[in-house]
N, C-alpha and C positions, 0 to 999 in steps of 0.2 A: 526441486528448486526451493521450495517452501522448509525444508529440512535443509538444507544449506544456507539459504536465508537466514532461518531463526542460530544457526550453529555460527553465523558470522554476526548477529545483531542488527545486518538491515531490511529495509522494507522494500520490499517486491511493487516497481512498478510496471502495469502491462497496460496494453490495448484486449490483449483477450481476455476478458472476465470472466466468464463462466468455468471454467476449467477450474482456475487456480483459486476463486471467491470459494467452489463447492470443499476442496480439498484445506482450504485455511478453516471453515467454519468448522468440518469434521478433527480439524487437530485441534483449534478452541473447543469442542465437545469434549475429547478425551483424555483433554488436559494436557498436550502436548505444547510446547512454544509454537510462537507465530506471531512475528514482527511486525505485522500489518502488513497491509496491501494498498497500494493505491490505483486505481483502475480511471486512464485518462479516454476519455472520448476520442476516435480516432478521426474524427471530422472541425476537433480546436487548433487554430492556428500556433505552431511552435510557440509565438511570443506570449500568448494569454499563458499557454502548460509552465513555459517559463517562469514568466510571474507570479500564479499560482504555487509553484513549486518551492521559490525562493521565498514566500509569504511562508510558507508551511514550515521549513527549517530553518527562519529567521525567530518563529516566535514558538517551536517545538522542542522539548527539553530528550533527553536521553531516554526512549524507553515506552515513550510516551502514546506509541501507534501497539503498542503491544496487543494482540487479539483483534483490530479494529480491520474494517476497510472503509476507507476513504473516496470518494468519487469524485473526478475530476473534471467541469468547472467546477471551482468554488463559488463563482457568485450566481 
């Protein structure tokens, strides 16, 4: 996933963390791509993820989550 991700330029959002967090950090170590991750809480109501999401690529430029993960709420 994480190698399809990076070969398309986008970021990987999930509800399960741990899996795809260990496997981004190990391509960031060996120097592979990896587009970012955003990893949303499975207990936030649809419209907060919404909004949070649409904050995140209103004021996010191209590239910008590169190597990162992001956790979601934001506030």
């Amino acid at each position: 996933m994480l190698e399809w991700a990076a070969s398309e330029g986008q970021v990987v959002l999930t509800h399960d963390a741990a899996p795809p967090i260990g496997f981004a950090y190990k391509r960031v170590a060996i120097g592979l791509p990896m587009p970012g991750i955003i990893e949303v809480r499975q207990d936030l109501p649809i419209s907060g993820v919404i909004e949070d999401l649409l904050l995140l690529i209103g004021t996010s430029e191209g590239g910008e989550w590169e190597g990162q993960v992001l956790y979601l709420p934001l506030r």
